[in-house]
C-alpha positions, 0 to 999 in steps of 0.5 A: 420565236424563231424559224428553224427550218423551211421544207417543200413536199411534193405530191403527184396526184394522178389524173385520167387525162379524160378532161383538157383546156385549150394548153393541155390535158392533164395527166397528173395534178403535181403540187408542192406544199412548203412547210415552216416550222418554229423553234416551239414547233408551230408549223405553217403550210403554203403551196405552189401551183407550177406547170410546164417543168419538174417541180422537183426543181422548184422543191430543191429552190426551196430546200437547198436556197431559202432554208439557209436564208430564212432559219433563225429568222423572226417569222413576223418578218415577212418582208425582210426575209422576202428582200433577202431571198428576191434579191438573189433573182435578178442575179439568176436565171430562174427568176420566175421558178424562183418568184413560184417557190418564194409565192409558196413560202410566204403564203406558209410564213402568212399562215403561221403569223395567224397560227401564232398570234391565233385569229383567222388568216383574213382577220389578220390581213384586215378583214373586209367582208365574212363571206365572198362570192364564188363562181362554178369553173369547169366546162373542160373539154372532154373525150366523148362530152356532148353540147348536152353534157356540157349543158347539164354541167352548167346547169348542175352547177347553177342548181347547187347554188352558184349564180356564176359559171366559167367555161373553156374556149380555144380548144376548138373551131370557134363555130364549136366554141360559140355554140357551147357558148350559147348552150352555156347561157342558156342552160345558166339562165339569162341572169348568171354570170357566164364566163369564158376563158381561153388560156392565152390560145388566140391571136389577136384577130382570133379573139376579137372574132370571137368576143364580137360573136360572142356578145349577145350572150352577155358574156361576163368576161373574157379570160386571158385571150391571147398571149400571156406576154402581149399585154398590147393584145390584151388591150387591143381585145378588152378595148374593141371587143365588147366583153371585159378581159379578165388577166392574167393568173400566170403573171408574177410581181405587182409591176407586170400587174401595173403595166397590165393595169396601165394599158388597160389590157384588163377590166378583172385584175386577175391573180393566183397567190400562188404564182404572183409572189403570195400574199405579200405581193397579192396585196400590192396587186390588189392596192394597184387595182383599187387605185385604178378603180379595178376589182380583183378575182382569184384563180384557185384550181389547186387543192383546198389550202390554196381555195381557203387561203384564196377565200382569207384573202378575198374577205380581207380587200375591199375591191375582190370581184370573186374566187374560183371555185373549181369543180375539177381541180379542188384536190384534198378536198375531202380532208377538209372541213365541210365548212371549207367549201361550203356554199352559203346564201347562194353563191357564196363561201365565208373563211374558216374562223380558225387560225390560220387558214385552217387546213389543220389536216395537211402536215408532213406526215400527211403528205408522206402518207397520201405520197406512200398511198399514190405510189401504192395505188391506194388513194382514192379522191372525190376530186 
């Protein structure tokens, strides 16, 4: 069996810009799915998360650099054709649209192995545990979302079942921020996990203020707090300011996560599969982890094929702390087996136990349609 042809889709969904972060409001979710296909016609599917440029450019990476390189490739062979295509990034000037594109290839090339030998993605990867533990991601800042808007959210979340919620901080005055803060506890109870994460928006001065207020209310971890390239800073705050840093879901490549880990800038080894280089790379990571004696925790704010594949891969390492469970940006959800999403004993999510990841619905064709349905008008989704 051999590949014949690799091939990257784009889908702009739109969204109101009503809800921001501390780096941006949204005005459209753009997402590039990456698509294998062998010559018996067995078809993988990955994606790519990208932000802050066209991913049009990350499409044509795809499309006109690594087809050439991975057609008539074994798909067994992850990483041979993994070294032929990294090895052209060093030479180049992209090399991180580069490692965002190789990411979603080799979650397509993971996908398809499974696909071809017909067991679960996480059972091929190993299969550690049947079940892992989601937390409620939300508590966006929004136009006209009051204290007890956001307390509501929280507490919406905790009755659906999550014993665990993330919320945005950086975004205002930090009286503002450690009020939300409170009310987040508060409406969470004294006994779930509470989360904040700032998108890199302190200095460092700026978040050790913040972290040291902060601490009475028992904060599980502080998300990626100041500049994604200071990992000294990262140190300086997971060292004197009282909560666990959680970092860094933008970096890519096992050593940046080494030289994060060999700082000790973070207590949570935290990554997206589709951004540090894939599957591949995400186990590499995950080992580093593990020999350090550090959990790792999946960012997901993508569509459900990035939450599924997230979930196969958690329930196939022994050291994953959680996935994300993104309350706003869980795209194409409704297409998806109700079982994809669905939250069991509480707080937690068990793989598909079809091969693959299990995202049978999202083909080509699939995406030409839901592209024709947007330029239309016509596309309605829960999220």
């Amino acid at each position: 069996m051999k590949i014949k042809r690799v091939f990257a889709k784009q889908i702009n969904f739109p969204m109101g810009g009503d809800l921001w972060n501390p780096a941006l409001a949204f005005s459209a979710k753009e997402v590039v799915f990456v698509f294998v296909e062998t010559d018996t016609d067995m078809i993988g599917v990955g994606e790519i998360w990208s932000f802050y440029g066209s991913t049009r450019a990350v499409v044509d990476i795809i499309n006109q650099d690594f087809a050439p390189l991975v057609r008539g490739e074994d798909p067994h062979f992850i990483e041979r054709i993994r070294e032929r295509i990294g090895g052209l990034a060093p030479i180049g000037t992209m090399e991180g649209v580069m490692m965002n594109a190789l990411s979603g290839l080799d979650l397509a090339l993971w996908d398809l192995r499974a696909k071809i030998l017909n067991v679960p993605l996480y059972q091929l990867l190993g299969g550690h545990s049947d079940r892992v533990y989601t937390y409620a991601s939300g508590g966006l800042y929004g136009r006209d979302k009051s204290i007890d808007d956001l307390a509501s959210e929280v507490r919406g979340y905790c009755e659906s079942g999550f014993s665990g919620v993330k919320i945005k901080v950086g975004g205002l005055p930090q009286i503002e921020d450690l009020e939300r803060i409170a009310v987040t506890r508060k409406a969470a109870g004294p006994d779930s996990r509470v989360m904040i994460d700032a998108l890199h928006a302190y200095s460092v001065p700026e978040a050790l203020s913040l972290a040291r207020k902060a601490q009475e209310h028992n904060i599980y971890w502080f998300e990626s707090p100041v500049a994604l390239t200071d990992t000294k800073g990262h140190s300086i705050v997971n060292k004197r300011g009282g909560i666990p840093v959680c970092a860094n879901e933008s970096l890519h490549g096992c050593r940046a996560f080494k030289d994060l880990i060999d700082q000790r800038a973070t207590e949570f080894v935290h990554f997206d599969l589709c951004v540090c280089g894939g599957i591949t790379e995400g186990l590499k990571i995950a080992a580093v982890a593990e020999a350090h004696d550090l959990p790792i925790s999946l960012h997901a704010a993508n569509t459900v094929c990035l939450f599924s594949t997230s979930i196969h891969f958690a329930a196939s390492v022994p050291n994953c702390d959680s996935v994300e469970n993104h309350q706003v940006h869980r795209w194409l959800s409704d297409y998806a087996p109700i079982a994809t999403m669905e939250l069991q004993d509480g707080p937690y999510v068990s793989p598909l136990d079809t091969p693959g990841h299990g995202m049978e619905f999202l083909t080509p064709d699939f995406v030409d349609r839901m592209t024709k349905e947007i330029a239309d008008g016509l596309y309605v989704s829960k999220k």
